[in-house]
MIKEKE-120816 format. One record per residue (C-alpha): residue number from 1; residue in one letter; x, y, z. Coordinates in pm, whole numbers, padded with zeros to 5 digits. Layout:
<rs>
R    i  aa    east   north      up
R  NUM   a       X       Y       Z
...
</rs>
This chain:
<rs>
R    i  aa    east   north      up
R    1   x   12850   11104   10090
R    2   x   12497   11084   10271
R    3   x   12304   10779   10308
R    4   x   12126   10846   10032
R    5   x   12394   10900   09800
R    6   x   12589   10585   09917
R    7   x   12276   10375   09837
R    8   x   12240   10531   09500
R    9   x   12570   10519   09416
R   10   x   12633   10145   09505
R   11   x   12317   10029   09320
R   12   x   12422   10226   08982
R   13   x   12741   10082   09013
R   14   x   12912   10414   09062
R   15   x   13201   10486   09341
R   16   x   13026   10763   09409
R   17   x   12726   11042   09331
R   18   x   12660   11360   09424
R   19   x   12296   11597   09455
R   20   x   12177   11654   09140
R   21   x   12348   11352   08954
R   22   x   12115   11095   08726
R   23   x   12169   10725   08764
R   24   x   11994   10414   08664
R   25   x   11974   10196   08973
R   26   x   11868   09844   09010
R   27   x   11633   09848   09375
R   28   x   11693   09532   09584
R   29   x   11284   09494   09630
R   30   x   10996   09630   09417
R   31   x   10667   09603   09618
R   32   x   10305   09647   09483
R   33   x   09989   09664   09670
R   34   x   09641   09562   09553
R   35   x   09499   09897   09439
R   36   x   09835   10006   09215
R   37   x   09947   09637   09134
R   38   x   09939   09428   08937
R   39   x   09595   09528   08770
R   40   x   09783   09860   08680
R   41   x   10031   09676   08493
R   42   x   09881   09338   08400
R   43   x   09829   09468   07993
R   44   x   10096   09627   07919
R   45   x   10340   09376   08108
R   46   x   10226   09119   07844
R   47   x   10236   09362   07564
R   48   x   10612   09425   07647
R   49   x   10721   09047   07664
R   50   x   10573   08913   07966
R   51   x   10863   08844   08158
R   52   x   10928   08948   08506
R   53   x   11331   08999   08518
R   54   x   11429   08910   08881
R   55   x   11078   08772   09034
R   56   x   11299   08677   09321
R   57   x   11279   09065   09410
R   58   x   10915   09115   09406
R   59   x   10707   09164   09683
R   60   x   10285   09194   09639
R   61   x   10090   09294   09931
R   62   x   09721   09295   09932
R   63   x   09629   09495   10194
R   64   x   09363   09830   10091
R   65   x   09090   09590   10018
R   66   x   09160   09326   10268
R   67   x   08889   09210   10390
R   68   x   08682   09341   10115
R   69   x   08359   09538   10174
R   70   x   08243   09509   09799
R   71   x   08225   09300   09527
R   72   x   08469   09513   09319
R   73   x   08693   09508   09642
R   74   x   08681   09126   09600
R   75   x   08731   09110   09257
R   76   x   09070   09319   09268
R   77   x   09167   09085   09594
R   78   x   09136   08795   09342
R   79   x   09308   08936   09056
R   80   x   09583   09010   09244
R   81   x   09599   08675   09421
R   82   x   09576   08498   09066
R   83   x   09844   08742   08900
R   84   x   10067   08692   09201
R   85   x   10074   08301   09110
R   86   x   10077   08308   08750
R   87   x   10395   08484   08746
R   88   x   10545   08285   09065
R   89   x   10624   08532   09316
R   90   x   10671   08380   09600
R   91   x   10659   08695   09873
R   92   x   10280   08705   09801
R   93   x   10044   08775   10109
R   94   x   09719   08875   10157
R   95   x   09512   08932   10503
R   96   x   09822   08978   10670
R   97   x   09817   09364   10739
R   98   x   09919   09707   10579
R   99   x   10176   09658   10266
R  100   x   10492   09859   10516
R  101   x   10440   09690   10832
R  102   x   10424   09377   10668
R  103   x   10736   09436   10472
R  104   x   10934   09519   10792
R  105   x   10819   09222   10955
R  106   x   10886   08987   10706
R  107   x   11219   09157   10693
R  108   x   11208   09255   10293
R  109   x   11355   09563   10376
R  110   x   11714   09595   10539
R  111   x   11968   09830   10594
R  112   x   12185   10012   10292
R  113   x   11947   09849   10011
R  114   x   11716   10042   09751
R  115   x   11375   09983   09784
R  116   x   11091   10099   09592
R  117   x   10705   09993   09639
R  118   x   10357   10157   09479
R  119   x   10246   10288   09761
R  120   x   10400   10643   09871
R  121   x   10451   10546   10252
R  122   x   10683   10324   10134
R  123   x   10918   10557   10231
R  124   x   10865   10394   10611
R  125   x   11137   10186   10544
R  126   x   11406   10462   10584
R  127   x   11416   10398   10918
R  128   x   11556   10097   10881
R  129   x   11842   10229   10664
R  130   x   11771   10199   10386
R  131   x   11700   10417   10038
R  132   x   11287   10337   10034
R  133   x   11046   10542   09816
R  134   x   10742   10563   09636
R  135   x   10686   10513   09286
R  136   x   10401   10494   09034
R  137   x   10246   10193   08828
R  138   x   10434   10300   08527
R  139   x   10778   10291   08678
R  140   x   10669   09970   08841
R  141   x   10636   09801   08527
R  142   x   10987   09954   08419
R  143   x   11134   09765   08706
R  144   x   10967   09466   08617
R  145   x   11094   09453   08316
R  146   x   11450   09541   08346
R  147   x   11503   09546   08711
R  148   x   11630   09910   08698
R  149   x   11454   10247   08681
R  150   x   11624   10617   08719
R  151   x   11659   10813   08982
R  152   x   11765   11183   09056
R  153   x   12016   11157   09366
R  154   x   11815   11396   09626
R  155   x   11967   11675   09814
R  156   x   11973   11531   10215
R  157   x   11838   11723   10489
R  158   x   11992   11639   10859
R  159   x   11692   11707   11094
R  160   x   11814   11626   11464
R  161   x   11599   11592   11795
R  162   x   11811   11649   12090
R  163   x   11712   11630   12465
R  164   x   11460   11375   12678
R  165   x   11119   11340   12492
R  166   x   10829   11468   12728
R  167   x   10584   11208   12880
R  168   x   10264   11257   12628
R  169   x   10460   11350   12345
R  170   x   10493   11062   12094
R  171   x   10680   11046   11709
R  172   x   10391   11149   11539
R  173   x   10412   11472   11745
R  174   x   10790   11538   11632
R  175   x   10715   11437   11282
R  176   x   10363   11683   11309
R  177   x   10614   11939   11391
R  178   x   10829   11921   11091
R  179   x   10555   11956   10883
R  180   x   10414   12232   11056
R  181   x   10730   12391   11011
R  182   x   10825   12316   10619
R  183   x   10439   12302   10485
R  184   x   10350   12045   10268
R  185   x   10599   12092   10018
R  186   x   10869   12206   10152
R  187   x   11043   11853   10205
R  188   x   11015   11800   09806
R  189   x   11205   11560   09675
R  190   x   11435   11588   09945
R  191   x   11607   11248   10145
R  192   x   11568   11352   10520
R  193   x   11786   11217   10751
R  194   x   11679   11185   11132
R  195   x   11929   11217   11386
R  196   x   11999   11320   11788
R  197   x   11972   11164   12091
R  198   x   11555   11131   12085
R  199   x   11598   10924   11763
R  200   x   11856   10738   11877
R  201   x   11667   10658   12206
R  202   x   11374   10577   11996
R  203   x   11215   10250   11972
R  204   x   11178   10126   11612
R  205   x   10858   10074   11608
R  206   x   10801   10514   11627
R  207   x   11150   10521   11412
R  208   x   10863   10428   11177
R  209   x   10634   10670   11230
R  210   x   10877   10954   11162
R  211   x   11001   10803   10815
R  212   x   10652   10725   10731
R  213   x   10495   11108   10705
R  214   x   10796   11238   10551
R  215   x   10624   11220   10250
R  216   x   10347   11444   10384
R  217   x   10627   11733   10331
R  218   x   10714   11581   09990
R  219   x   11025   11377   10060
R  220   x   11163   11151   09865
R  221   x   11306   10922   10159
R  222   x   11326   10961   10489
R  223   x   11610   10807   10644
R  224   x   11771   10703   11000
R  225   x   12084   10553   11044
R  226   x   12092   10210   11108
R  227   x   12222   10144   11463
R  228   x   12192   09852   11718
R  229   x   11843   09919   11771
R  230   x   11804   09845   11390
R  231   x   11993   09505   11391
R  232   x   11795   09417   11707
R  233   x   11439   09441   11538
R  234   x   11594   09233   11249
R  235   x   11760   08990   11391
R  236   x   11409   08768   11476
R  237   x   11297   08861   11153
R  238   x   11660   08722   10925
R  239   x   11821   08389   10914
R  240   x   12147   08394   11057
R  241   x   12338   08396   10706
R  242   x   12103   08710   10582
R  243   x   12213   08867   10908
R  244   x   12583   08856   10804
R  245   x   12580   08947   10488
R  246   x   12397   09317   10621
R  247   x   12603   09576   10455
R  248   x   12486   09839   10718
R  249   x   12512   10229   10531
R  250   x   12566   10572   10717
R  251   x   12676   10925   10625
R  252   x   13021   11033   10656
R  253   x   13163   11229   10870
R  254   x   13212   11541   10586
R  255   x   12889   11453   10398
R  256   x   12729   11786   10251
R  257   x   12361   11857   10385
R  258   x   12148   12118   10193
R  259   x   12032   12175   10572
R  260   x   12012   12102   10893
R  261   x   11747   12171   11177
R  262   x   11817   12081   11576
R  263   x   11541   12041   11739
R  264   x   11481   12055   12141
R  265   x   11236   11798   12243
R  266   x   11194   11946   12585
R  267   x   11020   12236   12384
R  268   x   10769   12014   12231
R  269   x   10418   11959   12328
R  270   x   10137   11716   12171
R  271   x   10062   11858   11826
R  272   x   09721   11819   11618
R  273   x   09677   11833   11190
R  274   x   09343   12058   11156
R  275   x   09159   11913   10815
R  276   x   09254   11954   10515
R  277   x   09640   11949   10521
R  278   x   09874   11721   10747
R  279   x   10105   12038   10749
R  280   x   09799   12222   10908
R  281   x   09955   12201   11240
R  282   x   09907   12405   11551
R  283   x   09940   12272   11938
R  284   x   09611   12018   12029
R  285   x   09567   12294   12304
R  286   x   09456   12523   12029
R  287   x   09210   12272   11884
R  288   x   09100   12171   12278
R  289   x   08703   12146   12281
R  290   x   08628   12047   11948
R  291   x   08372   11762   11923
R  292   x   08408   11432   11758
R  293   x   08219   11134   11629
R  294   x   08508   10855   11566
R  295   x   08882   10822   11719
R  296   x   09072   10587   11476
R  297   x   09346   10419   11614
R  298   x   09541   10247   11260
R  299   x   09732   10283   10943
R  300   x   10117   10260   10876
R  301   x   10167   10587   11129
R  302   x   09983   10477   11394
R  303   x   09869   10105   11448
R  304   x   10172   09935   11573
R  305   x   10196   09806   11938
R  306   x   10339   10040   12083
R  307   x   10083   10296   11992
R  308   x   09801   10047   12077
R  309   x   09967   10035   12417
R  310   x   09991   10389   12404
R  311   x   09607   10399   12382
R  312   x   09532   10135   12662
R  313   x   09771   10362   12887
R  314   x   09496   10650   12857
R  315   x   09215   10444   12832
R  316   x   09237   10181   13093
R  317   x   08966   10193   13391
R  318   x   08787   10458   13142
R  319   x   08509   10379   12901
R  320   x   08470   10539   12521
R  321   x   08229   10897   12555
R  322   x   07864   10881   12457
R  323   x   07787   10898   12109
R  324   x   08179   10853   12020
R  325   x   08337   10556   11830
R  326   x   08659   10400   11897
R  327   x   08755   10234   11616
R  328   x   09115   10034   11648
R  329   x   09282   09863   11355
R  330   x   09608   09695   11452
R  331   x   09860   09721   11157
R  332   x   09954   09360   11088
R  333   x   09846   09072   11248
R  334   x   10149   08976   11380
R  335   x   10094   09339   11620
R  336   x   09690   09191   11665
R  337   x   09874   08857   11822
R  338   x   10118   09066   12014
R  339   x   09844   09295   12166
R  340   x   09607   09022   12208
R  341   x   09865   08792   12410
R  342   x   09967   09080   12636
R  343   x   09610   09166   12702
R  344   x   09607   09539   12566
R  345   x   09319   09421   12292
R  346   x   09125   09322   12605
R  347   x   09148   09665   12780
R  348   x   09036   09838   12490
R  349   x   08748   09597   12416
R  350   x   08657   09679   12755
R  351   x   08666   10039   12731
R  352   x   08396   10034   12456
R  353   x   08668   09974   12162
R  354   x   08590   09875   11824
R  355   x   08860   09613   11665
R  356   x   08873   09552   11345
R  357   x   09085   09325   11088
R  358   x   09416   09412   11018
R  359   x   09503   09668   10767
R  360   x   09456   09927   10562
R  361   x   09105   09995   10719
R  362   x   08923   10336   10655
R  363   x   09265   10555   10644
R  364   x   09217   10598   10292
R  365   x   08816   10537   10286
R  366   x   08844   10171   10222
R  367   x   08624   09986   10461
R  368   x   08573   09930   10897
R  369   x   08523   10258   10980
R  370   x   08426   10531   10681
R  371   x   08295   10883   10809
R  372   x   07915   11040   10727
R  373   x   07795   11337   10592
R  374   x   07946   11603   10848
R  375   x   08100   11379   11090
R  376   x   08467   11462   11240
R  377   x   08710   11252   11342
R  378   x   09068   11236   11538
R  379   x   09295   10999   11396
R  380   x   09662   10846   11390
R  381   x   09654   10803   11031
R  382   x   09902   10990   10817
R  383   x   09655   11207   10566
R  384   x   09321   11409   10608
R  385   x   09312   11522   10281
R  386   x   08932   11595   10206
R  387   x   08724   11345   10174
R  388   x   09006   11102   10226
R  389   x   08819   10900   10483
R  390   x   08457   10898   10355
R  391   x   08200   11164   10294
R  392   x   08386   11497   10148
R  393   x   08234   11721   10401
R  394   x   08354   11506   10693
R  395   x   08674   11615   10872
R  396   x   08944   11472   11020
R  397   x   09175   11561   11261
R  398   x   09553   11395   11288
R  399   x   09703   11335   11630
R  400   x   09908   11088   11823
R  401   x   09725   10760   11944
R  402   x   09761   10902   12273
R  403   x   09601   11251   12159
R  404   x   09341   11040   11983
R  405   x   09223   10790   12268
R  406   x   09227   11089   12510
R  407   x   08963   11270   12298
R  408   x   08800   10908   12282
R  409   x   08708   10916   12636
R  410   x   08624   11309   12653
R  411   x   08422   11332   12317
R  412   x   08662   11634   12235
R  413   x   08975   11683   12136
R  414   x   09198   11679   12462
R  415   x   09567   11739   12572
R  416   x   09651   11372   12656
R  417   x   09900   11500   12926
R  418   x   09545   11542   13124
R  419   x   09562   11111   13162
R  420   x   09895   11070   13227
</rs>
C-alpha cells in the first residue's frame, strides 16, 4: 500500500484499502481557523447535542483576522476566542501566526496520523507524513460530533525530483512546475507523493512549500515520506514519550501508483504564476520587464525563515525600487523571533522593508498589505485568483521569495539568478 492508503486503512480499522475503497476514518486532529470555525458550526453544533466527542483532538487557530483591521474582523476574533473556551479546548491560539505553520510548530501534526483542518492548505502537513487535507464546515461539525467522517481512499501519484537543485531555484519553483504541467485540475483528488534525491536533500521548512500548493492542482494530500529530516524538526517540538510512540508510515516497496513523473532539477529554472491561475505558469524570463507596485513576502508557501533569508540574500546592501512596496509577513511568530535574533528582519528593514504581524496578512485580502484599483503585485503566496488580494482588477503575480525580492529591488519582475 501507499502512504495514503496505510493511513486510511489504519484509522478505519481495516488491514488494508485499496484506490477507490470508502471508509469511515476517525482523524487524529481536526483543526478550524477563525473564518470557517467555529462561527460556521456554532448553531447547528448545539442543535445536534452540543457535545464535542474527543475535544482532546481539536485544534482552533485564529489566524485570517489576526490582528483585525475591522470591527467585524474583531468581532469573529472574539467569537472564536469565547467558543474556543466554552467548549474547553485547550490547543486554542490566537496572534500566534498562520493556522499550518502554527500546527507544525506546535507539533499537532506527526508522521502516519490523519489530519483534517478547515482550511484547504491544510494539506501542508503531508510533508511531515502524514494523511492531511482540507475539509469544509459541514464535515467539521461531523467530526465534532462523532470523531469520524468518510473518506474516498485517493489514487497516489509518485512525483520524483532527481539531481542537484540550481542556485536561484527554490520549492516553490518545483512545485510551480507541477502545476504548470497538470493545470489546475489535473491533481484532483489525487494523494501526491514527493520523492528523489532533491526532496530528500530538502530542508523541511520548503518540504512545506511543496505539500502546501498541491492543492492548487486539486490534490487531496500531498505527501513526503517521513525520514530523519522529519524526526529532526520534531524532536524540539515533542516530549520525549510523544517521540517514541511515532508510528512513522511509508509506501511499500510494490505499492501501485496511478503515475509517476521524474523530474531533473538541473533542467529547472525560476518559474512565475501569471494572474489569474497558479497553474498559469511559464519561466519568470518570459514575464521579465513587467512592472510592479508591491512584492509580498508571506503566507503558508512562502513566509518561513528560510525564505525570509532567502530574501535578505538578494536584498542585502540593496534598497526597495522607487514607488515599490516590500511588504514581509513572517508566518508565525516563532519564525519573526528566529529572523529577528539572527538579524535577517534588520536587513530587510534596512532595505526599505515593510514588516508586518504574523499571519495570514493580505494573501487572501485580509489586512497589512491589500492591492488598489489596477495595481500588480509579485508574491510568494500560494493563489492569485482574481481579486484574491484586494481590488478585482489588481493582479498578482506568484514567484519564489527570491523571484519576488529580486523584482523588489528592480521594480520589475526579474530572474533572481541576476543577484546571486
Amino acid at each position: 500500500m501507499t502512504i495514503a492508503e496505510k493511513i486510511l486503512a489504519r484509522q478505519s480499522g481495516n488491514s488494508r484499502v485499496s484506490a477507490g475503497d470508502i471508509v469511515w476514518a476517525e482523524p487524529n486532529t481536526a483543526m478550524m481557523d477563525d473564518p470557517l470555525g467555529p462561527k460556521m458550526i456554532q448553531a447547528e453544533l448545539r442543535r445536534l447535542g452540543n457535545k464535542i466527542k474527543f475535544p482532546e483532538r481539536v485544534v482552533v487557530i485564529s489566524d485570517h483576522c489576526a490582528p483585525p483591521s475591522t470591527i467585524l474582523q474583531a468581532d469573529l476574533l472574539t467569537l472564536t476566542r469565547n467558543w474556543s473556551k466554552e467548549y474547553g479546548i485547550q490547543r486554542f491560539h490566537e496572534y500566534e501566526g498562520i493556522c499550518h505553520q502554527v500546527m507544525m510548530e506546535k507539533g499537532y501534526v506527526r508522521p502516519g496520523e490523519l489530519v483534517v483542518g478547515t482550511d484547504s492548505h491544510t494539506v501542508m502537513g503531508g510533508a511531515l507524513g502524514s494523511f492531511a487535507t482540507g475539509i469544509g464546515s459541514t464535515e467539521m461539525l461531523g467530526v465534532l460530533l462523532t470523531g469520524q467522517m468518510w473518506f474516498r481512499v485517493p489514487e497516489t501519484l509518485r512525483i520524483k525530483w532527481d539531481g542537484i537543485l540550481p542556485d536561484g531555484v527554490m520549492a516553490k519553483d518545483l512545485i510551480l512546475r507541477i502545476l504548470g504541467d497538470f493545470g489546475s485540475g489535473g491533481l484532483t483528488y489525487r494523494a501526491v507523493e514527493f520523492g528523489g534525491s532533491v526532496v530528500e536533500n530538502m530542508s523541511t521548512d520548503q518540504r512545506f512549500c511543496l505539500s502546501n500548493m498541491t492543492v492548487e492542482g486539486g490534490a487531496k494530500a500531498g505527501l513526503i515520506p517521513p525520514d530523519r529530516e522529519t524526526l529532526d524538526y520534531l524532536e524540539s517540538r515533542l516530549s520525549k514519550s510523544e517521540l517514541e510512540s511515532l508510528s512513522p508510515i511509508v509506501s511499500d516497496a510494490e505499492a501501485s501508483y496511478c503515475d509517476e513523473k521524474i523530474y531533473s532539477a538541473t533542467e529547472v529554472t525560476p518559474m512565475i504564476a501569471l494572474p489569474n491561475n497558479p497553474a498559469n505558469v511559464c519561466s519568470i524570463t518570459e514575464a521579465s520587464r513587467e512592472k510592479i507596485d508591491q512584492a509580498y513576502i508571506g503566507s503558508c508557501a512562502g513566509g518561513r525563515l528560510s525564505d525570509l533569508i532567502a530574501v535578505a540574500r538578494v536584498i542585502k546592501g540593496r534598497h526597495v525600487a522607487s514607488g515599490v512596496r516590500l511588504i514581509v509577513c513572517p508566518a508565525s511568530r516563532t519564525v519573526y523571533q528566529q529572523a529577528l535574533k539572527q538579524g535577517v528582519l534588520e536587513t530587510l528593514y534596512e532595505s526599505g522593508a515593510i514588516i508586518t504581524a504574523a499571519g495570514c496578512g493580505a494573501c487572501g485580502g485580509g489586512h497589512s498589505g491589500v492591492l488598489g484599483a489596477g495595481e500588480v503585485c509579485i508574491s510568494a503566496t500560494n493563489r492569485n485568483f482574481k481579486g484574491r488580494m484586494g481590488d478585482p482588477s489588481s493582479q498578482v503575480f506568484l514567484a519564489s521569495p527570491l523571484s519576488v525580492a529580486a523584482a523588489a529591488v528592480t521594480g520589475e519582475i526579474t530572474d533572481p539568478r541576476t543577484f546571486i
